[in-house]
LUMVO-734814 format. One record per residue (C-alpha): residue in one letter; x negated, y negated, z negated. Coordinates in nm, 4 decimals, decimal comma. Layout:
<nudrens>
> residu/c1/c2/c3
> a/X/Y/Z
...
</nudrens>
This chain:
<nudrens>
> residu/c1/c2/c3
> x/-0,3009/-25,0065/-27,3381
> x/-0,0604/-25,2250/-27,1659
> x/-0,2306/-25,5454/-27,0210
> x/-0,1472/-25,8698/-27,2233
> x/-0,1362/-26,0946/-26,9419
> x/0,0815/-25,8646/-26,7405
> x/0,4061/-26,0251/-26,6434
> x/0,7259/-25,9219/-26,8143
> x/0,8862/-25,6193/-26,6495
> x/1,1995/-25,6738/-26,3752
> x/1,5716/-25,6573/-26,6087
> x/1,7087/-25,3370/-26,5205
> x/1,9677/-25,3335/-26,2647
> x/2,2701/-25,3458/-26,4776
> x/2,1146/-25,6983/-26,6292
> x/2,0129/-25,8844/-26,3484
> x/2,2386/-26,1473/-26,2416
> x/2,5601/-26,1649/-26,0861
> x/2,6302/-26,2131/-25,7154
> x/2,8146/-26,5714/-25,6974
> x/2,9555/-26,4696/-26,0335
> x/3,1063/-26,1586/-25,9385
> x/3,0860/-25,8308/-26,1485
> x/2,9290/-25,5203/-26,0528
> x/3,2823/-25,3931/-25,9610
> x/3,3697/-25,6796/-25,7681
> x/3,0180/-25,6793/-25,5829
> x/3,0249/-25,3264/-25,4750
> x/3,3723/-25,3527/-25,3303
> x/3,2619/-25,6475/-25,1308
> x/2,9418/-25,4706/-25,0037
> x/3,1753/-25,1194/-24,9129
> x/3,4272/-25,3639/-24,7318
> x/3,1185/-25,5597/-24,5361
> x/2,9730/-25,2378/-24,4844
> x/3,3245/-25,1171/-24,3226
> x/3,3232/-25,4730/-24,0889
> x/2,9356/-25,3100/-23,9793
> x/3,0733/-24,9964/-23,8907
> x/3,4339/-25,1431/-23,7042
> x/3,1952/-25,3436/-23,4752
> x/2,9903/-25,0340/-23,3535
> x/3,3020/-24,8208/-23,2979
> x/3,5543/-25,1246/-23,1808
> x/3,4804/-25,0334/-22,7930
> x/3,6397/-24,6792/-22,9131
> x/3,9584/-24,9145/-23,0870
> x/3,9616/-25,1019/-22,7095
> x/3,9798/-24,8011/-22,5298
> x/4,2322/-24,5825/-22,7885
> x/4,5046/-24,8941/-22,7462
> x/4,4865/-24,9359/-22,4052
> x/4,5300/-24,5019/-22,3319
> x/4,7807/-24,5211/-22,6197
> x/4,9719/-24,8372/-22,4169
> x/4,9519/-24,6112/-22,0942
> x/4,6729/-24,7907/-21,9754
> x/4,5287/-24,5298/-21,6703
> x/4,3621/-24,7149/-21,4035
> x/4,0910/-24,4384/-21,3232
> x/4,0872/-24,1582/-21,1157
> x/4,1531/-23,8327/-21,2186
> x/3,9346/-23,5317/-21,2107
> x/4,0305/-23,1621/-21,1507
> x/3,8881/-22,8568/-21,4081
> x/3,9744/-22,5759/-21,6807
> x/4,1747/-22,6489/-21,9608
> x/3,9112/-22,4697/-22,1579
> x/3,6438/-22,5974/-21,9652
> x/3,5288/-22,3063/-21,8449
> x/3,8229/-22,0845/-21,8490
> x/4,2320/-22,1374/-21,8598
> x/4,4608/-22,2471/-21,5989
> x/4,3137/-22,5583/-21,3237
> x/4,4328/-22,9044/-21,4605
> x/4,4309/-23,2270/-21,3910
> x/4,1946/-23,4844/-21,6220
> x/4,1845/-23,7850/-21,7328
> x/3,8670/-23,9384/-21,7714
> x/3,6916/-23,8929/-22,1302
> x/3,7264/-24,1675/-22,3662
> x/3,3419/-24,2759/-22,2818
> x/3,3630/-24,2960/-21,9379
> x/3,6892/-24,4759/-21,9630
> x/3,4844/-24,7344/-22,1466
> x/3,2133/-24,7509/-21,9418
> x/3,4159/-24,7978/-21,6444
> x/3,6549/-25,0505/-21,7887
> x/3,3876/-25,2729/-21,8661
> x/3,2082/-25,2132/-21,5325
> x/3,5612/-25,3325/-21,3644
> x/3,6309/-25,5780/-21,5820
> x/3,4989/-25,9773/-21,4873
> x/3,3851/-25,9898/-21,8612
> x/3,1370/-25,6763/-21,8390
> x/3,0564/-25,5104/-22,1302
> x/3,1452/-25,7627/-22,4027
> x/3,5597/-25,6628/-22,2556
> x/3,5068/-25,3796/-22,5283
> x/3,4771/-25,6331/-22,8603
> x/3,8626/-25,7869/-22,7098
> x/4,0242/-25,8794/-23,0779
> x/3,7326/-25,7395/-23,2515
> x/3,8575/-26,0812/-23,4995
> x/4,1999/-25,9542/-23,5431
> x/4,0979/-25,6069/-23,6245
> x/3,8465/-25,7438/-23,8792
> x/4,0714/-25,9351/-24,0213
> x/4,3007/-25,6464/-24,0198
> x/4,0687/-25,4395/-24,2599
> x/3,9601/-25,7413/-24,4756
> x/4,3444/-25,7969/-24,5719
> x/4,4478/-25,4411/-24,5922
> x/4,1566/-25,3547/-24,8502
> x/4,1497/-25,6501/-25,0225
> x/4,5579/-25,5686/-25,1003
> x/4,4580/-25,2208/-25,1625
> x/4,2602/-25,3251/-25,4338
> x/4,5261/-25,5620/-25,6050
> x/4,7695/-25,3553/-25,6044
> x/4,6160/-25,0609/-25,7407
> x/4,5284/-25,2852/-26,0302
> x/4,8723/-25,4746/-26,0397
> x/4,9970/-25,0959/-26,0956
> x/4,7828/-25,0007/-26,3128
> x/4,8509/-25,2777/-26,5304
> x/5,2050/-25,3577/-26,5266
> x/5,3412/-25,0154/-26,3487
> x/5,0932/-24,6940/-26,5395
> x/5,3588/-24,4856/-26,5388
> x/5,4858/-24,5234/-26,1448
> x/5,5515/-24,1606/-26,0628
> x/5,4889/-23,9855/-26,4303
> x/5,2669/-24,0445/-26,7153
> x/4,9007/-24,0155/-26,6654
> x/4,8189/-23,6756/-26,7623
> x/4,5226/-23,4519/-26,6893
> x/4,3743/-23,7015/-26,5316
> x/4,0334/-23,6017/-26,4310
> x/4,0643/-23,2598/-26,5301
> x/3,9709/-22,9869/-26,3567
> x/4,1566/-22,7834/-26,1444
> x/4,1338/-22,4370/-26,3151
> x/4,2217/-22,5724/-26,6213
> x/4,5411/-22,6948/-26,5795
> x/4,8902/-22,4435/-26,4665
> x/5,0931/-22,4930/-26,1385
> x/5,3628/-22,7053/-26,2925
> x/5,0766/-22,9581/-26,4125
> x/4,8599/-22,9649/-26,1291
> x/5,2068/-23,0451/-25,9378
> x/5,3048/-23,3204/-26,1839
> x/4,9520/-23,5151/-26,0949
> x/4,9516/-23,4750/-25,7175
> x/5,3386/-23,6215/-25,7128
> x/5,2120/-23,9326/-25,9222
> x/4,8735/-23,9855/-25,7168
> x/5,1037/-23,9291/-25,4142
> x/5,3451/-24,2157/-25,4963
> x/5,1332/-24,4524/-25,6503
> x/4,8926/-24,4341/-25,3247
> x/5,1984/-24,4805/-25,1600
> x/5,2876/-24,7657/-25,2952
> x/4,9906/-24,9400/-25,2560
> x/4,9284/-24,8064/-24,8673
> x/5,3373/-24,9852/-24,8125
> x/5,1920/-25,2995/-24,9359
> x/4,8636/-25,2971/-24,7204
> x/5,0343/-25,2225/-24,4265
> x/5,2329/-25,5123/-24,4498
> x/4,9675/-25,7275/-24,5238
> x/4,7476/-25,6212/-24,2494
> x/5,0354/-25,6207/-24,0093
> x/5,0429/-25,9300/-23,8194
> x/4,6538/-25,9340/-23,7559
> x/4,6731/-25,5525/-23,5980
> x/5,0007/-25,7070/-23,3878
> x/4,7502/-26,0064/-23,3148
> x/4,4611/-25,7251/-23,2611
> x/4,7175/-25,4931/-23,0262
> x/4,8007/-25,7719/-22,8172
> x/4,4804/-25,9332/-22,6856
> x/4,3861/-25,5668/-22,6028
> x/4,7029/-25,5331/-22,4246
> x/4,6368/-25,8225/-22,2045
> x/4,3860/-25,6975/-22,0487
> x/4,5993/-25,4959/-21,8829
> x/4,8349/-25,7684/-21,6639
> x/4,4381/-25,9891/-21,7128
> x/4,6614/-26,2522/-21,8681
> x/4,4814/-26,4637/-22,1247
> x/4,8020/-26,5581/-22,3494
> x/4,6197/-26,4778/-22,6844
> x/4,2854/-26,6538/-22,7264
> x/4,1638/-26,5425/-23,1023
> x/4,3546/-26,4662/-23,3945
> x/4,4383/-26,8041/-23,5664
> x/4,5684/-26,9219/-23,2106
> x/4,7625/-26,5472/-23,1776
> x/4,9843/-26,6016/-23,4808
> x/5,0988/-26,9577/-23,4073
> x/5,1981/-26,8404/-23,0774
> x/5,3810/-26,5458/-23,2496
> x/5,5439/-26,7365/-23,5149
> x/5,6520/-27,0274/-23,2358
> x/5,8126/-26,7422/-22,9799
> x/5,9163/-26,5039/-23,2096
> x/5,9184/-26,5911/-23,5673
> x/5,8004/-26,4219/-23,8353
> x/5,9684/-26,1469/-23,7726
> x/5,7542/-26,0393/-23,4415
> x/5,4261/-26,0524/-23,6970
> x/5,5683/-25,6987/-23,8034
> x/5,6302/-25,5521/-23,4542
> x/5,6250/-25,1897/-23,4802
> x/5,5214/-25,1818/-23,8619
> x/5,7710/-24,9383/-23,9298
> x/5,6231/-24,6278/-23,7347
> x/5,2961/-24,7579/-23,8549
> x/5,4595/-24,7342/-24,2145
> x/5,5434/-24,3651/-24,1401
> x/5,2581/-24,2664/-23,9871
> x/5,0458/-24,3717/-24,2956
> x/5,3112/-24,2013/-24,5247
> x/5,2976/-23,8832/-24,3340
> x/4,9035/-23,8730/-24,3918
> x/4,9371/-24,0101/-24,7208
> x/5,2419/-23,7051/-24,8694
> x/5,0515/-23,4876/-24,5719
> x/4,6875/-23,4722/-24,7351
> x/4,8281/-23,5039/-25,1092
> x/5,0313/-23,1512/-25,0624
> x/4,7809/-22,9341/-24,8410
> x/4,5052/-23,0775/-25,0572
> x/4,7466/-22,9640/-25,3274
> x/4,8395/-22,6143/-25,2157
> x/4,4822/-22,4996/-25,0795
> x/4,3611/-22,6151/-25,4482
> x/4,5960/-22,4171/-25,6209
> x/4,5176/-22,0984/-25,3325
> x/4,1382/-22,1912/-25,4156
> x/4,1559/-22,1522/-25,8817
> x/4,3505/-21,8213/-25,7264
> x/4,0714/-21,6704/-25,4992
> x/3,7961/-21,6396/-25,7777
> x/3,5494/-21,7540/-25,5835
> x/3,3911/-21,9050/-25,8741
> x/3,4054/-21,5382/-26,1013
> x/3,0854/-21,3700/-25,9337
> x/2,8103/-21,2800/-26,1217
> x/2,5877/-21,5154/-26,0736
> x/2,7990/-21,8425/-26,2030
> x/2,5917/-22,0686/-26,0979
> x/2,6201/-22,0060/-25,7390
> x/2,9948/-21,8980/-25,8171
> x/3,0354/-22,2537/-25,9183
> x/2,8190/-22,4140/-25,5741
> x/3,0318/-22,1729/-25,3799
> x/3,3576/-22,3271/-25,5830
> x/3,2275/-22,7191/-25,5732
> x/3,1373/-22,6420/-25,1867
> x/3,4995/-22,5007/-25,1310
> x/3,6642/-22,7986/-25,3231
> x/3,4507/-23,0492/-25,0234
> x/3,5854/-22,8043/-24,7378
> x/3,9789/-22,8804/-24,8250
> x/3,8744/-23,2543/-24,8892
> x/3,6677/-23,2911/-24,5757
> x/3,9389/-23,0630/-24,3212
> x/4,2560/-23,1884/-24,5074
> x/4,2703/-23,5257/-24,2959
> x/4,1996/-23,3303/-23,9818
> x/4,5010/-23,0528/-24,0977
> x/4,7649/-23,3703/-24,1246
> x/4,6603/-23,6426/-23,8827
> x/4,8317/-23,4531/-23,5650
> x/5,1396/-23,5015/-23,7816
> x/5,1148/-23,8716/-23,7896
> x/4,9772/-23,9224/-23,4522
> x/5,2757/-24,0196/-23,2863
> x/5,4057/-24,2691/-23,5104
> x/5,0791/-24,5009/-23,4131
> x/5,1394/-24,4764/-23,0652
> x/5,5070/-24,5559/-23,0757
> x/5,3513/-24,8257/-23,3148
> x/5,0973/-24,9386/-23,0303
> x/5,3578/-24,9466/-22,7770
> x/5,6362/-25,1435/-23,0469
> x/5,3340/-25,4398/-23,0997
> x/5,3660/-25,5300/-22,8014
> x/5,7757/-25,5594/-22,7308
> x/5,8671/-25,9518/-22,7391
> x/5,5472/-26,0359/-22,6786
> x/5,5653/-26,1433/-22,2999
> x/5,3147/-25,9365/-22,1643
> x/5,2867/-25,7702/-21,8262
> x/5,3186/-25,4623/-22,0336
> x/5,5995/-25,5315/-22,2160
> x/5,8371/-25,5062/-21,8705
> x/5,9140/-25,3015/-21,5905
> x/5,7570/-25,0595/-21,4581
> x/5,5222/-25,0381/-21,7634
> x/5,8086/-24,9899/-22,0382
> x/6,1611/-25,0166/-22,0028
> x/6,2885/-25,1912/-22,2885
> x/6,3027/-25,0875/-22,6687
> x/6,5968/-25,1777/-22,9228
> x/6,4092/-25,0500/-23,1636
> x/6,1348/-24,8078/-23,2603
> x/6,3405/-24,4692/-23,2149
> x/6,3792/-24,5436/-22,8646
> x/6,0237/-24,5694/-22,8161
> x/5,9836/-24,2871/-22,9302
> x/6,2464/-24,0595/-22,7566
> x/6,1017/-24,2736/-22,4451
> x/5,7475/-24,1285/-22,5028
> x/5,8538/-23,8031/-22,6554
> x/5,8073/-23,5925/-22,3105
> x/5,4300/-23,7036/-22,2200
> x/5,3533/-24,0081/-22,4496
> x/5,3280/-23,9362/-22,8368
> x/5,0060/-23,7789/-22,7584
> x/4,8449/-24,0358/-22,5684
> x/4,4475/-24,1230/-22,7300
> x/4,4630/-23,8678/-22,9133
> x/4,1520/-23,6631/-22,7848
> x/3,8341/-23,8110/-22,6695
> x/3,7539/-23,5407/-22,4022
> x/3,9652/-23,2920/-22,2105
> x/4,2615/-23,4854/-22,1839
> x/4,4916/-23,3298/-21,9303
> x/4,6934/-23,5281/-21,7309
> x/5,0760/-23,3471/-21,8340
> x/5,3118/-23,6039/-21,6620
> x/5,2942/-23,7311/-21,3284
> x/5,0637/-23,7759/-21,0579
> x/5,0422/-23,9790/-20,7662
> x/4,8098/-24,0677/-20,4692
> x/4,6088/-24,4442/-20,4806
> x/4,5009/-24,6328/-20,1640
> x/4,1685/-24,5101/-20,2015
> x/4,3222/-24,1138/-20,1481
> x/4,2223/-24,0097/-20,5183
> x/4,4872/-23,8857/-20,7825
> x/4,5961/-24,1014/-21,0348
> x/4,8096/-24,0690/-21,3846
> x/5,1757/-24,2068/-21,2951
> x/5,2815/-24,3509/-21,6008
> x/5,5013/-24,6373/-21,5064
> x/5,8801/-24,6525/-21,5794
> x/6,1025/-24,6887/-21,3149
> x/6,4586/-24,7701/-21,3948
</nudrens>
């Protein structure tokens, strides 16, 4: 028998009371976007690193090896995205805290870009549902519906996501230019952008609002290549999977684990499958941030200049497009040349 005096049991979680008057929606998209902040500040030294190898950015020595580490031809090697770090910030007058440079801006960056995610999801849902087709089969699954069908709802998820990915990347823009930059300066150790509120006005003042979208175009195609990229190989392995019967063994319930396990696989390896594809668009993107905006590495001999983005990339096309894009075993492909100290070094400077 339940104690008398006992005090009233806790209201169940979908009673207690709103966050600042949020709903439950509302509250777990901020927590997933705070959580997202948590996670950008452990991996930002990566972000430092990453724009300064996709800007050219080689000031360490180069090591010789195998191009499959134990086997293949000899190479030459740049040094592994860690130790690039780790030396940086041993170089570097500011020490470690070099690898949080326009940690701000990139916050910033994902606050706005989610946050216009969100509304314009809902703006198309509400005023645009049928953007790209009618909503049919909509959580149905796979098996159940024919080729055609299956077709129809991958062409309307892959234009209403992009849609809403065109209007993020604009409105993250000018805080990854902002972000870009202060990384860049490390480079020419120029100190020309402070923090992010102080980076636009400077923008805006030299360049107008135009240079707050430097190089969002081949940003804009790089996320469209991931976004059609993923939506169609997800697409085709799905329709390759409801063919392999995978899920008709015997026993049907671990025919349907093996099936459910399958359907993860494409989701987890599509990403992986596509993002080579898009790749170069974010360097030439990288590189484009930073044209007007004064830097040391915005001249000769770091970059000749750009009229626009296509001539970035042609410029990088031989050696360049790839640049960042592996963590370890990145092999020096371009040229070489000899420092004062006798050691090889990447020679990535332009020369006109």
């Amino acid at each position: 028998m339940a104690d008398a005096g006992a005090a009233p049991a806790a209201p169940a979680a979908a009673e207690r009371e709103p966050i600042l008057g949020m709903d439950i929606e509302e509250e777990k998209f901020l927590k997933e976007t705070a959580a997202k902040i948590a996670v950008s500040s452990v991996t930002h030294p990566l972000l430092t690193t990453k724009t300064l190898i996709q800007l050219g950015h080689e000031p360490f020595s180069l090591s010789t090896g195998k191009t499959l580490i134990v086997a293949g031809r000899n190479a030459y090697f740049l040094p592994n995205a860690f130790s690039y770090a780790k030396q940086l910030a041993e170089t570097h007058p500011a020490g470690w805290s070099v690898l949080m440079t326009g940690f701000d801006s990139g916050a910033l960056s994902i606050i706005a870009g989610r946050y216009t995610s969100r509304w314009a999801t809902k703006y198309l849902d509400t005023h645009f549902p049928e953007m790209g087709g009618k909503a049919e089969h909509e959580g149905v699954d796979e098996r159940e519906l024919t080729d055609e069908q299956s077709f129809r709802r991958m062409l309307r998820a892959a234009i209403r996501d992009s849609t809403v990915r065109t209007v993020a990347t604009f409105a993250a823009r000018p805080f990854t230019v902002v972000c870009i930059r202060q990384i860049a300066q490390l480079i020419g150790g120029e100190t020309k952008y402070l923090n992010v509120a102080q980076g636009l006005r400077v923008i805006l003042t030299e360049e107008g609002l135009g240079g707050l979208f430097s190089g969002v175009i081949p940003q804009l195609c790089s996320e469209l290549v991931l976004v059609w990229g993923c939506h169609m190989v997800a697409f085709g392995a799905e329709r390759m999977l409801t063919r392999s019967g995978i899920d008709q063994g015997e026993d049907k319930e671990k025919a349907e684990k093996d099936y459910k396990e399958a359907q993860k696989l494409i989701s987890m390896l599509t990403p992986h499958v596509v993002s080579p594809f898009a790749y170069p668009y974010s360097v030439v993107s990288t590189v484009m941030a930073c044209v007007g905006s004064g830097l040391v590495v915005s001249f000769l001999p770091y970059n000749p200049t750009f009229n626009n983005w296509q001539d970035c990339y042609e410029y990088l096309r031989p050696h360049g497009l790839k640049r960042g894009a592996r963590l370890f075993l990145r092999e020096q492909t371009g040229a070489v040349s000899v420092g004062m100290d006798k050691q090889l070094y990447a020679s990535n400077k332009h020369f006109a």
